[in-house]
mmCIF file as Biopython writes it, N, C-alpha, C and O atoms, coordinates in Angstrom:
data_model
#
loop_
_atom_site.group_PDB
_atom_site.id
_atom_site.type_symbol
_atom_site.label_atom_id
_atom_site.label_alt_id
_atom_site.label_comp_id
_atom_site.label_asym_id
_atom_site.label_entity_id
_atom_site.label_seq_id
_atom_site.pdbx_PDB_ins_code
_atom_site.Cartn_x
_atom_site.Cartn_y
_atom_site.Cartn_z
_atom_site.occupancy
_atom_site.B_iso_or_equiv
_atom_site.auth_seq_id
_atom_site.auth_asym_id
_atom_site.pdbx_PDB_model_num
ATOM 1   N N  . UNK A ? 1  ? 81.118 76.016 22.772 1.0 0.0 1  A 1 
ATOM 2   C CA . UNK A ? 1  ? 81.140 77.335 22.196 1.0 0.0 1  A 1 
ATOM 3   C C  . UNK A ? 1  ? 80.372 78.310 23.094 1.0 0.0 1  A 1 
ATOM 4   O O  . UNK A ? 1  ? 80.687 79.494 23.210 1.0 0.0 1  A 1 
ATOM 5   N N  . UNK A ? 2  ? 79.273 77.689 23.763 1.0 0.0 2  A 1 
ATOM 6   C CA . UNK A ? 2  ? 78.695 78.769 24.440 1.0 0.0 2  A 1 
ATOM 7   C C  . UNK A ? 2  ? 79.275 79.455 25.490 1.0 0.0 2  A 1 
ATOM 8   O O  . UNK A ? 2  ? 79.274 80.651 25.782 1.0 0.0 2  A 1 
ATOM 9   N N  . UNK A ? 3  ? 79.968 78.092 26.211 1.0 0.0 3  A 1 
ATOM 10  C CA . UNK A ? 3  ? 81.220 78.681 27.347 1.0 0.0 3  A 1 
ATOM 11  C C  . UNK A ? 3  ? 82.138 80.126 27.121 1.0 0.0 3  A 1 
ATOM 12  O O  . UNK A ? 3  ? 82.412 81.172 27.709 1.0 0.0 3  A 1 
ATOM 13  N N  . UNK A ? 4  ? 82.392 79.434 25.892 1.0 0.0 4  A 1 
ATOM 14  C CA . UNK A ? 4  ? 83.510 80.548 25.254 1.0 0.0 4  A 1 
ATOM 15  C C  . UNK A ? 4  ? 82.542 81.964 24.822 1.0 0.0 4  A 1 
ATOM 16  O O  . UNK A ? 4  ? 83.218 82.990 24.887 1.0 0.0 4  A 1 
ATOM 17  N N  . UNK A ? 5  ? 81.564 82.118 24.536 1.0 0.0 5  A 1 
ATOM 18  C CA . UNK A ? 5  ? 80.901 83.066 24.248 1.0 0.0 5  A 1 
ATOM 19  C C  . UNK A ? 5  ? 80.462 84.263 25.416 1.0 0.0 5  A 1 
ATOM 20  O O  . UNK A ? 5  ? 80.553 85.490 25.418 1.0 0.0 5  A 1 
ATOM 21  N N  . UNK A ? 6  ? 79.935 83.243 26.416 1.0 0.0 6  A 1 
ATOM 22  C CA . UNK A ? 6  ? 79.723 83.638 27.829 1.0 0.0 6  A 1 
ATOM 23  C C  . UNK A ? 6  ? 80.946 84.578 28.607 1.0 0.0 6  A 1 
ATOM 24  O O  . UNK A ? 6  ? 80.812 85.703 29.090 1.0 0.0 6  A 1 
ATOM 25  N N  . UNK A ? 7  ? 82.142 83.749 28.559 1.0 0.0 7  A 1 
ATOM 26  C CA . UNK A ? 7  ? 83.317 84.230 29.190 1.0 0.0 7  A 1 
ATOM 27  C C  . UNK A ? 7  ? 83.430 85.277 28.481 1.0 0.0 7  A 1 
ATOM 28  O O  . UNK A ? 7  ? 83.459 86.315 29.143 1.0 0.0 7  A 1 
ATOM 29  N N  . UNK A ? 8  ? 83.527 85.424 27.044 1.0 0.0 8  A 1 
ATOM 30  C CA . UNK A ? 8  ? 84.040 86.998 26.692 1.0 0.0 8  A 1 
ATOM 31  C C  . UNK A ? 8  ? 83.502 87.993 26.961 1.0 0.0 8  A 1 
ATOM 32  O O  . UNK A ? 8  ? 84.153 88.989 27.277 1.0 0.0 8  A 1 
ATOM 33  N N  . UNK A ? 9  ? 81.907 87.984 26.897 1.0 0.0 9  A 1 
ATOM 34  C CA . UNK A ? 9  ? 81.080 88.775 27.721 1.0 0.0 9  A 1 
ATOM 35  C C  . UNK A ? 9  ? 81.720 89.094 29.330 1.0 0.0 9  A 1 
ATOM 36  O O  . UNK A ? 9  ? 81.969 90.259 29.641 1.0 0.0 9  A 1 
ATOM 37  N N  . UNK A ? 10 ? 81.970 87.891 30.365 1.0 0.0 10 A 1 
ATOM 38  C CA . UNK A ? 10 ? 82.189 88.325 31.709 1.0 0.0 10 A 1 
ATOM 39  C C  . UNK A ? 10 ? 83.495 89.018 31.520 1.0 0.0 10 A 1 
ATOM 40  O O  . UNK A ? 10 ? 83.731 90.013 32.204 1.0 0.0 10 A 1 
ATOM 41  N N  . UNK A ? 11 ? 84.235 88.648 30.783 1.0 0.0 11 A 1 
ATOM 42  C CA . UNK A ? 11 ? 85.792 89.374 30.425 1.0 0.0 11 A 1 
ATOM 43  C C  . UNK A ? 11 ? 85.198 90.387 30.426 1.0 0.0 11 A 1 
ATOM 44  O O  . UNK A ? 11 ? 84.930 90.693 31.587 1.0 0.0 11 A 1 
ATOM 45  N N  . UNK A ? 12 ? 84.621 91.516 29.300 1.0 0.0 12 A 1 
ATOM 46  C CA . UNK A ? 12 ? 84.208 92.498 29.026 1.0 0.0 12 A 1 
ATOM 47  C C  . UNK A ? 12 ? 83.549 93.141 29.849 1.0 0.0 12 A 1 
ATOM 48  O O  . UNK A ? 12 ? 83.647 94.368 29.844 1.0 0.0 12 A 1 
ATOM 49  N N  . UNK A ? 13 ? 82.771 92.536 30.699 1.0 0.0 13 A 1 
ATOM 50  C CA . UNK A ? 13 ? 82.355 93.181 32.170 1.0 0.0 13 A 1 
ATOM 51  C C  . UNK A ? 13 ? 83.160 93.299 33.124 1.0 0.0 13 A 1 
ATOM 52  O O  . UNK A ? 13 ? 82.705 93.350 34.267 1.0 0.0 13 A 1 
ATOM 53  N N  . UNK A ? 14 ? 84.171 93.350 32.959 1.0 0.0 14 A 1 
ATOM 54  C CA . UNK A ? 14 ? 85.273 93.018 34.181 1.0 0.0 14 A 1 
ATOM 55  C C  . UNK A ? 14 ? 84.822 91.774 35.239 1.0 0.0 14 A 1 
ATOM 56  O O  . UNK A ? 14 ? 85.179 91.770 36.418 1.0 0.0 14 A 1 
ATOM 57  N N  . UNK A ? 15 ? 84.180 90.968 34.774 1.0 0.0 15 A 1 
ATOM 58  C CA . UNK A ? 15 ? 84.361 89.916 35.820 1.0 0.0 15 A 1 
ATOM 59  C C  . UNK A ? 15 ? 85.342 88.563 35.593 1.0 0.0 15 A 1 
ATOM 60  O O  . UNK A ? 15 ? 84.781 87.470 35.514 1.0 0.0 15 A 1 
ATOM 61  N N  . UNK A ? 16 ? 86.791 88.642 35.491 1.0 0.0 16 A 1 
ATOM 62  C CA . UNK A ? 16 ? 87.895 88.147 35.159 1.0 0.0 16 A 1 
ATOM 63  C C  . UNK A ? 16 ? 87.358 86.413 35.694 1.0 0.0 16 A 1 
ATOM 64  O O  . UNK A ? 16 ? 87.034 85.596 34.832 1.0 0.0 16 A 1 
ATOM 65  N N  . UNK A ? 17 ? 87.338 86.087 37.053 1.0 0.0 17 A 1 
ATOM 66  C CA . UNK A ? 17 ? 87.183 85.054 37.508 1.0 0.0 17 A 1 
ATOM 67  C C  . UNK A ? 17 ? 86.429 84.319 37.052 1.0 0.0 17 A 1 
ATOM 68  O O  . UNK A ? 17 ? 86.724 83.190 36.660 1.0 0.0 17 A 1 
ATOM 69  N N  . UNK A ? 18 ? 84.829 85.041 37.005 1.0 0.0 18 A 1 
ATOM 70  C CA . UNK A ? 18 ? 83.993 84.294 36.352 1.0 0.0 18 A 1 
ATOM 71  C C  . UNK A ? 18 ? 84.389 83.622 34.735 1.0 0.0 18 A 1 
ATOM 72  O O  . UNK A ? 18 ? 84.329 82.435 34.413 1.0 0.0 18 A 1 
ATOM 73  N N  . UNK A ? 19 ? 84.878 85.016 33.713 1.0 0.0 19 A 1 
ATOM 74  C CA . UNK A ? 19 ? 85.813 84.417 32.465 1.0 0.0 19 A 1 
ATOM 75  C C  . UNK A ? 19 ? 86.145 83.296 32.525 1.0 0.0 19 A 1 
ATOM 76  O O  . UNK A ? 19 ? 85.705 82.226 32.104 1.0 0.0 19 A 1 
ATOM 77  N N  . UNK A ? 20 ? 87.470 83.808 33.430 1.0 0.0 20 A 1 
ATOM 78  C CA . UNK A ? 20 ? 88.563 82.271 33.674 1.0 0.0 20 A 1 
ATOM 79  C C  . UNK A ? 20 ? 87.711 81.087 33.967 1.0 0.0 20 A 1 
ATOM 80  O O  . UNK A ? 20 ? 87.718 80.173 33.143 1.0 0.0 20 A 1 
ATOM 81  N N  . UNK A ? 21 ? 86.929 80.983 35.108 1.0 0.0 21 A 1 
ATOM 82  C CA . UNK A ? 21 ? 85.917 79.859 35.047 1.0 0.0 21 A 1 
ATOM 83  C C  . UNK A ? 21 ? 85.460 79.114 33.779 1.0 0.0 21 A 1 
ATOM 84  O O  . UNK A ? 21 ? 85.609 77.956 33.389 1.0 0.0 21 A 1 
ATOM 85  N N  . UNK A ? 22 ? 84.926 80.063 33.344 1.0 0.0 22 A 1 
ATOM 86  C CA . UNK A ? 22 ? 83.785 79.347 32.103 1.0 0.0 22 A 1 
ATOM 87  C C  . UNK A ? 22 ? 84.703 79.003 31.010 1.0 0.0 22 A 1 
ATOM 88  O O  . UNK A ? 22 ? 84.359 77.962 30.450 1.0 0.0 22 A 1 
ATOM 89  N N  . UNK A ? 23 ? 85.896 79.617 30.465 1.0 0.0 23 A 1 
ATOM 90  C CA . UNK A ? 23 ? 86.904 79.451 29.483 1.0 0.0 23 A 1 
ATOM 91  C C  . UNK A ? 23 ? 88.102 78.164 29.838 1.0 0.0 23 A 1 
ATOM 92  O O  . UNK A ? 23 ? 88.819 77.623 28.995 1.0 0.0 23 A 1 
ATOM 93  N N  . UNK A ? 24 ? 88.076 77.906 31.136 1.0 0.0 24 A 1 
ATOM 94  C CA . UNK A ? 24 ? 88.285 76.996 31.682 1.0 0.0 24 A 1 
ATOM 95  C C  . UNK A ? 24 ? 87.650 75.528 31.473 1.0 0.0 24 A 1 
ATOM 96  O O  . UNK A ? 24 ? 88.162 74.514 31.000 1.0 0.0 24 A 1 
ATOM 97  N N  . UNK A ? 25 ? 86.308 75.773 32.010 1.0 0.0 25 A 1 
ATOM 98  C CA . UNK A ? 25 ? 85.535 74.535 31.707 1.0 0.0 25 A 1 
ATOM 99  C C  . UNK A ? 25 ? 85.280 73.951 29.845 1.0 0.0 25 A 1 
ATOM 100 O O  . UNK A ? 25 ? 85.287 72.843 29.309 1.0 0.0 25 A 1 
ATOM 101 N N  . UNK A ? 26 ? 85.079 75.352 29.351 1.0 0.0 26 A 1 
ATOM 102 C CA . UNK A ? 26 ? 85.255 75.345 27.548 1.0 0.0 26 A 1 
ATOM 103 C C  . UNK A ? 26 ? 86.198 74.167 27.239 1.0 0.0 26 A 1 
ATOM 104 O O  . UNK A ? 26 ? 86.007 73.026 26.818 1.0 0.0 26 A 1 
ATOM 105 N N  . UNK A ? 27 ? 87.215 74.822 27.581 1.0 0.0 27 A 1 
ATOM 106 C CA . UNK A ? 27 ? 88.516 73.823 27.044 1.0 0.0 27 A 1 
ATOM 107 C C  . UNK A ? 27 ? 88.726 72.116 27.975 1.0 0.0 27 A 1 
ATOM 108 O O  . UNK A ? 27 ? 89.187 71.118 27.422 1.0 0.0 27 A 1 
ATOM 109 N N  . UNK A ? 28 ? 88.367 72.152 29.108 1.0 0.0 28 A 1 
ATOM 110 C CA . UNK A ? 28 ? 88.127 70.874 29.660 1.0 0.0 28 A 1 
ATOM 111 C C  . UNK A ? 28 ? 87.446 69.822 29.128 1.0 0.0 28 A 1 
ATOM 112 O O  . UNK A ? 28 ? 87.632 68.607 29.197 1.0 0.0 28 A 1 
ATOM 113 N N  . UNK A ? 29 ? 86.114 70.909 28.249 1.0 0.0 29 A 1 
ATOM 114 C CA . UNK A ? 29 ? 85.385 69.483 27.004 1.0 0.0 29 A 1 
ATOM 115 C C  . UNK A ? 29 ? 86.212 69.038 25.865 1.0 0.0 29 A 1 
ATOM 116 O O  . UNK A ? 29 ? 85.760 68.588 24.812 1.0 0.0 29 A 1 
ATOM 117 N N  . UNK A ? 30 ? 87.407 69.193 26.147 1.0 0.0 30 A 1 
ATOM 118 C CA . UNK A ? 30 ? 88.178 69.242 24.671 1.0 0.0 30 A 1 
ATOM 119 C C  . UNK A ? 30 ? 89.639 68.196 24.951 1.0 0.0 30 A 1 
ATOM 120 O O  . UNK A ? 30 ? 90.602 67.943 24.227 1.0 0.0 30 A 1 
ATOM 121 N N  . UNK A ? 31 ? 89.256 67.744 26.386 1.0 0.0 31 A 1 
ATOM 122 C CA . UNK A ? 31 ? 90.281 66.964 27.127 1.0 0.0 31 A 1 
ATOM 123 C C  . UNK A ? 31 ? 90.919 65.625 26.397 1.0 0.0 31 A 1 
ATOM 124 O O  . UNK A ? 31 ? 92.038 65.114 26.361 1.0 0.0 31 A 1 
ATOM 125 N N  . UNK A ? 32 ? 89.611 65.320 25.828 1.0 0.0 32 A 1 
ATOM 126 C CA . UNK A ? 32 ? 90.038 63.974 24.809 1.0 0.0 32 A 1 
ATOM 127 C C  . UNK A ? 32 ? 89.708 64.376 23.293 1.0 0.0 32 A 1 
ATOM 128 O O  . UNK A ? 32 ? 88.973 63.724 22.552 1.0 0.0 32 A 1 
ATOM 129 N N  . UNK A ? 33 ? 90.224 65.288 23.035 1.0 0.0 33 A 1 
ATOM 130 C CA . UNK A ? 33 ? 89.788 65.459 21.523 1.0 0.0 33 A 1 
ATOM 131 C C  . UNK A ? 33 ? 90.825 65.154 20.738 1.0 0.0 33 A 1 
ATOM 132 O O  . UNK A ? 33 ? 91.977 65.017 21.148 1.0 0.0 33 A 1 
ATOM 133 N N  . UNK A ? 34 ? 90.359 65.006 19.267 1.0 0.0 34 A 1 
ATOM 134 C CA . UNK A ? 34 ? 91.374 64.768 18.192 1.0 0.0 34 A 1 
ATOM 135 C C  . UNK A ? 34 ? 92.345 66.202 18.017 1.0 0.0 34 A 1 
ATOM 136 O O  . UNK A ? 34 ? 92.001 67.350 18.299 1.0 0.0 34 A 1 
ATOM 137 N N  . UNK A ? 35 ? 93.854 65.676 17.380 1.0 0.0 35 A 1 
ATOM 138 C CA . UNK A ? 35 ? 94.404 67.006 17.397 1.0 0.0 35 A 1 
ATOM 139 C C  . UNK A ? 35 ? 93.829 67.931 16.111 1.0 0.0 35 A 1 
ATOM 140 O O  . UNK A ? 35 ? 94.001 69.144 16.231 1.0 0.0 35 A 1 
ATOM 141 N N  . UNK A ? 36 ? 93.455 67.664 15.428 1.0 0.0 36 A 1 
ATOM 142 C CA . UNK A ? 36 ? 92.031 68.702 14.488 1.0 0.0 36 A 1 
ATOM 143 C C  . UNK A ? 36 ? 91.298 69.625 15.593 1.0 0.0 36 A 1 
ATOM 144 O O  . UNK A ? 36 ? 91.055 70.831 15.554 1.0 0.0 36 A 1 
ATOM 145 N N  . UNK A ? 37 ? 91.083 68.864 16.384 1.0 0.0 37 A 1 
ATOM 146 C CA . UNK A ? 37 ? 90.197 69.887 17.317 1.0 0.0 37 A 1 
ATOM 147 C C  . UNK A ? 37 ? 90.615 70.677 18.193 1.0 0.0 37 A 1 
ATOM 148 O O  . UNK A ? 37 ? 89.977 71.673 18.537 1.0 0.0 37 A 1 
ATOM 149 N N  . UNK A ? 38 ? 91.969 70.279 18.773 1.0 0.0 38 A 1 
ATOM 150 C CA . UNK A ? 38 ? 92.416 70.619 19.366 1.0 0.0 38 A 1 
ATOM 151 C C  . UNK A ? 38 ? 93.145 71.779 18.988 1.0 0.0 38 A 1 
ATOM 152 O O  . UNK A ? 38 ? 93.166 72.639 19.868 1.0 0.0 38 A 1 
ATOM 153 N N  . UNK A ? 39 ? 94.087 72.211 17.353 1.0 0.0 39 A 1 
ATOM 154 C CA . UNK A ? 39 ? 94.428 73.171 16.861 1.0 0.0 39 A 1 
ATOM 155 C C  . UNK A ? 39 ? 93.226 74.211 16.809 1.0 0.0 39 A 1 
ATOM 156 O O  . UNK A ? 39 ? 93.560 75.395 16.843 1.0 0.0 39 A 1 
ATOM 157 N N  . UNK A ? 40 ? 92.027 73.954 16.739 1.0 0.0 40 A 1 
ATOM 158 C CA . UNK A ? 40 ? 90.940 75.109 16.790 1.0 0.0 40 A 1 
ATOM 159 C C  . UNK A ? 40 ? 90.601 75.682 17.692 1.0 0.0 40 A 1 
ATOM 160 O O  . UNK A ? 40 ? 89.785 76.597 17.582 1.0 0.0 40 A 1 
ATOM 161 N N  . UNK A ? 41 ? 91.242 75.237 19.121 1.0 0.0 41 A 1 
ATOM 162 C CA . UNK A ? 41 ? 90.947 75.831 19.867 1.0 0.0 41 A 1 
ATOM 163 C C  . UNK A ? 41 ? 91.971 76.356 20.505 1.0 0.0 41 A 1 
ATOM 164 O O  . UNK A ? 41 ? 91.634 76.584 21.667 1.0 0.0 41 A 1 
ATOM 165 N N  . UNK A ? 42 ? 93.432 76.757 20.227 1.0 0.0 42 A 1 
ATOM 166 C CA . UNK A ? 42 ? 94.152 77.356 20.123 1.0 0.0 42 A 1 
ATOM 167 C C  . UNK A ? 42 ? 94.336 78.692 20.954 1.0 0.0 42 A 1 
ATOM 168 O O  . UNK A ? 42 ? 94.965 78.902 21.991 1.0 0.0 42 A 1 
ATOM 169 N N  . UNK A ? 43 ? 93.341 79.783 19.901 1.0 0.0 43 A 1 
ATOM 170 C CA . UNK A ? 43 ? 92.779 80.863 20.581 1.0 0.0 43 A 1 
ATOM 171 C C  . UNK A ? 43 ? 91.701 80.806 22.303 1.0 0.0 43 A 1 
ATOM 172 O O  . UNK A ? 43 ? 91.744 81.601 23.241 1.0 0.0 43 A 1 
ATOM 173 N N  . UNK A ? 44 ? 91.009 79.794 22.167 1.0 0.0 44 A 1 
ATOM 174 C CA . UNK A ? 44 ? 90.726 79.932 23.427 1.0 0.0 44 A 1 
ATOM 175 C C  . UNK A ? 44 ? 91.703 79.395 24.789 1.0 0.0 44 A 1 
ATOM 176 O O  . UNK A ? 44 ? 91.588 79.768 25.957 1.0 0.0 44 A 1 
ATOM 177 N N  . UNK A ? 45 ? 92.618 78.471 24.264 1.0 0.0 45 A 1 
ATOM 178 C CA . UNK A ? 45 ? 93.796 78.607 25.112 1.0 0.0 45 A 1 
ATOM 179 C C  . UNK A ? 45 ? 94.443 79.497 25.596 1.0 0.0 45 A 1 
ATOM 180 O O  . UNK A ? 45 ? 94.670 79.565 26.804 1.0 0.0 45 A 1 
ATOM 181 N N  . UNK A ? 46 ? 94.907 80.441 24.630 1.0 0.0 46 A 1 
ATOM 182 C CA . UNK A ? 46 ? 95.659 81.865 24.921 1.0 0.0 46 A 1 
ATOM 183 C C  . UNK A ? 46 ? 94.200 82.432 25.197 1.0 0.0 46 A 1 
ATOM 184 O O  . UNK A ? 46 ? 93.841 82.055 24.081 1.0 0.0 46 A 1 
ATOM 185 N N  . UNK A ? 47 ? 93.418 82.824 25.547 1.0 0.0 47 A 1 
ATOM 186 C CA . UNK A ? 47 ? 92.451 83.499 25.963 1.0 0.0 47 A 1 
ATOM 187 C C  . UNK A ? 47 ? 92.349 83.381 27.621 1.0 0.0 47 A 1 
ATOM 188 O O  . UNK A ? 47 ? 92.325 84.355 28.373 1.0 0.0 47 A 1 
ATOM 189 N N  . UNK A ? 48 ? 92.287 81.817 28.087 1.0 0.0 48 A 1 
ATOM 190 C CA . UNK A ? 48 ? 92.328 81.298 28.970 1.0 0.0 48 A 1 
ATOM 191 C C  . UNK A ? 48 ? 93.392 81.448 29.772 1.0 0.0 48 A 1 
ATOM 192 O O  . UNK A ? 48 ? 93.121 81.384 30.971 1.0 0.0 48 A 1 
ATOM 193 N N  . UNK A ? 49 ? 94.794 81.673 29.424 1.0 0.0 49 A 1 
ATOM 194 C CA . UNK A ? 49 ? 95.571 81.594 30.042 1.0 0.0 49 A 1 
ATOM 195 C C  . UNK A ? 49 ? 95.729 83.422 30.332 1.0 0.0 49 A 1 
ATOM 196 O O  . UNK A ? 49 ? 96.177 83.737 31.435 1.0 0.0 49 A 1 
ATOM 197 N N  . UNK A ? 50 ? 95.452 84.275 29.592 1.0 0.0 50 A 1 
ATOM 198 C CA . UNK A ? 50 ? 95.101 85.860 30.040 1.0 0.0 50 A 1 
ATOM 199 C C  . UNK A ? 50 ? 94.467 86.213 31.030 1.0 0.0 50 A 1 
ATOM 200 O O  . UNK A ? 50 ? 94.799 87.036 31.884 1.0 0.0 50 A 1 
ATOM 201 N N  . UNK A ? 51 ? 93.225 85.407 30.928 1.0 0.0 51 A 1 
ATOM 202 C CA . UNK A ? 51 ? 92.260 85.380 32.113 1.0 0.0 51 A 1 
ATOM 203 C C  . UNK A ? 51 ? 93.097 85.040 33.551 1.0 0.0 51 A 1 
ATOM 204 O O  . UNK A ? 51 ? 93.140 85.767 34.543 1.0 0.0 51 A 1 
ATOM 205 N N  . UNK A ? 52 ? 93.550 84.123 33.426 1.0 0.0 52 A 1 
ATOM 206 C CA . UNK A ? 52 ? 94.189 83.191 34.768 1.0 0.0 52 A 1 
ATOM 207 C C  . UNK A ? 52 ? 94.775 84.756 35.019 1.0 0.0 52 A 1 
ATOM 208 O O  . UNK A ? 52 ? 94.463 85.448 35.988 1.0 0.0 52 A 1 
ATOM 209 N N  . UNK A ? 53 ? 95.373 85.020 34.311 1.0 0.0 53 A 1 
ATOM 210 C CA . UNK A ? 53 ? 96.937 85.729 34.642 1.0 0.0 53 A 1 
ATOM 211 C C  . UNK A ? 53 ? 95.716 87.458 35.349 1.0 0.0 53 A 1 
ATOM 212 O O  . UNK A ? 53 ? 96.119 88.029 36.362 1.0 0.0 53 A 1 
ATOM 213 N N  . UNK A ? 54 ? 94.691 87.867 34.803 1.0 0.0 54 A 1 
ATOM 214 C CA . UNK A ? 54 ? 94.269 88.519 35.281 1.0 0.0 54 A 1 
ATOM 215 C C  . UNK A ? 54 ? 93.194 88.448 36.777 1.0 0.0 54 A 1 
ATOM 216 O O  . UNK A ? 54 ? 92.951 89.325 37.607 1.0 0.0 54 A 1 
ATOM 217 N N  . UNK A ? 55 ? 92.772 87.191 36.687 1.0 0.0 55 A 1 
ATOM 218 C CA . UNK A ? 55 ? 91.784 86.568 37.969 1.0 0.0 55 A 1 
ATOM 219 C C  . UNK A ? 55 ? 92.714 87.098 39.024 1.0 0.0 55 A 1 
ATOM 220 O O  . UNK A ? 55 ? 93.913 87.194 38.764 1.0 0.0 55 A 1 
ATOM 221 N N  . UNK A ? 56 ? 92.255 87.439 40.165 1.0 0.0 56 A 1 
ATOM 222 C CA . UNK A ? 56 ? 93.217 87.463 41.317 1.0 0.0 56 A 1 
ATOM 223 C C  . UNK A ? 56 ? 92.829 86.251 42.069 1.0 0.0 56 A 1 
ATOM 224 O O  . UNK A ? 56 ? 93.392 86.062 43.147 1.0 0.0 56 A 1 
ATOM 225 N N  . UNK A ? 57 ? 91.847 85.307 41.606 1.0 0.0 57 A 1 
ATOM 226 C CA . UNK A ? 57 ? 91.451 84.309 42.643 1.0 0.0 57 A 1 
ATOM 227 C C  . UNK A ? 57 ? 92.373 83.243 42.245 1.0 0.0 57 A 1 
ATOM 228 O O  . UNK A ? 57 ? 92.962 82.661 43.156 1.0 0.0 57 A 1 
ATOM 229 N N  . UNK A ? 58 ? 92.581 82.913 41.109 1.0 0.0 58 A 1 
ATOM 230 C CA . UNK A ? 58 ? 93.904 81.795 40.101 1.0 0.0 58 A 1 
ATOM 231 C C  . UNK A ? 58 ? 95.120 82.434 40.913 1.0 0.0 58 A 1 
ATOM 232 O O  . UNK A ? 58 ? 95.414 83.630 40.914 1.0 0.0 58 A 1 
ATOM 233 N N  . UNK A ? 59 ? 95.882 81.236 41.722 1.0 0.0 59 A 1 
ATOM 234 C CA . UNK A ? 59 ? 97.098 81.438 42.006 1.0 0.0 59 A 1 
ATOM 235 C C  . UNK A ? 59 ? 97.695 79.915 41.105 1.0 0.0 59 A 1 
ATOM 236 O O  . UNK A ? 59 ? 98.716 79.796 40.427 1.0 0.0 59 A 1 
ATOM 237 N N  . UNK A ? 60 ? 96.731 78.994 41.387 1.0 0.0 60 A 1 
ATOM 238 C CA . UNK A ? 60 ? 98.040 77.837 40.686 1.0 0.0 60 A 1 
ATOM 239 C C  . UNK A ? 60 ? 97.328 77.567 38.918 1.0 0.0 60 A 1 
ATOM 240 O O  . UNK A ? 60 ? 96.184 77.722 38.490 1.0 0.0 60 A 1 
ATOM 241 N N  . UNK A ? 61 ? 98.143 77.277 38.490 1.0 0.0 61 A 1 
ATOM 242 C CA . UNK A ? 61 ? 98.239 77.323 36.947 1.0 0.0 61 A 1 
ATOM 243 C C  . UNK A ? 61 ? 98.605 76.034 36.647 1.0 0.0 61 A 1 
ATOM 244 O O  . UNK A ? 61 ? 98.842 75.755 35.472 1.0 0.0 61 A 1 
ATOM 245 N N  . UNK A ? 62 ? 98.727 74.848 37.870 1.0 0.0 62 A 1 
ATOM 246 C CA . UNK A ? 62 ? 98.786 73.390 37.181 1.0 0.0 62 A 1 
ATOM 247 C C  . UNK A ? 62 ? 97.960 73.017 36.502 1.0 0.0 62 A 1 
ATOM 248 O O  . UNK A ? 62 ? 98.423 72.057 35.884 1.0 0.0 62 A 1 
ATOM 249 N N  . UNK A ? 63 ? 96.536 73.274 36.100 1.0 0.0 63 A 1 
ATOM 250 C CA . UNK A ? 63 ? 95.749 72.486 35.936 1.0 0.0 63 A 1 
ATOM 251 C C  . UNK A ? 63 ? 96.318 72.820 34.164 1.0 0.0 63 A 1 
ATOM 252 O O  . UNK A ? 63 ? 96.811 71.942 33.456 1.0 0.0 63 A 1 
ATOM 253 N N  . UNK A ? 64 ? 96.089 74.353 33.696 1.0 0.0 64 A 1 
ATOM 254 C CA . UNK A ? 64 ? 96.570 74.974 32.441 1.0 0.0 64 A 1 
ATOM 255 C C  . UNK A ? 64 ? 97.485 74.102 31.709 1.0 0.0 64 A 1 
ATOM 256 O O  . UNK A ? 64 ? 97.973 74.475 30.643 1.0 0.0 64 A 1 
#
């Protein structure tokens, strides 16, 4: 959660990359989770994938 807290802040500062970073790593702790957990984090998926799309440093989107 803190990840996710952090990133919206750098979002809001315009620092996109950094976002994408940290909203990135957020959801990476969630790699083996139950699908309960996984529906809750939903929103930070689509959050994450905005970011990418705004970072100019994100060109590949395999990992997403």
């Amino acid at each position: 959660m803190f990840y996710s807290r952090v990133a919206t802040v750098l979002d809001k500062e315009g620092d996109d990359t950094g976002a994408f970073n940290l909203m990135h790593a957020h959801l990476r702790l969630f790699e083996k989770a139950s699908e309960d957990e996984l529906k809750e984090q939903e929103n930070a998926v689509r959050r994450c994938i905005i970011l990418a799309i705004k970072a100019s440093t994100v060109i590949n989107f395999e990992e997403l």
